[in-house]
C-alpha positions, 0 to 999 in steps of 0.5 A: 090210140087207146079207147077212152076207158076212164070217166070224168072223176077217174081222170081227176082223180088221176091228175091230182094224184100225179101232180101232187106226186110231182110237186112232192118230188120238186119239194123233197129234200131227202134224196134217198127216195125222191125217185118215186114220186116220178110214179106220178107220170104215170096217173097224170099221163093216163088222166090227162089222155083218158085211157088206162092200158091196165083198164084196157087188159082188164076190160074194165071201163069208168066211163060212162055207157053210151046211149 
């Protein structure tokens, strides 16, 4: 599995976003672009599993160094 690379705020921060991506795709009416609000899988799966594969590649980390 993925190393944990995000810290505590990157992965609120990530759900939020991806559940109010969600919630906007299942109150959209207008179906000419209702597709992308399912991008919100996206930052709602890496917060919720604490690793982000682009963090990954870049080398960057969030989360806090351990002592």
């Amino acid at each position: 599995m993925f190393a944990k690379n995000e810290g505590n705020l990157d992965r609120i921060l990530r759900i939020i976003l991806g559940v109010a991506l969600l919630i906007g795709f299942a109150m959209d009416a207008d179906a000419s672009y209702r597709w992308a609000y399912l991008i919100g899988i996206v930052p709602l799966a890496t917060g919720l599993l604490g690793s982000c594969p682009i963090y990954s590649i870049l080398g960057i980390k969030t989360c806090p160094l351990k002592k």
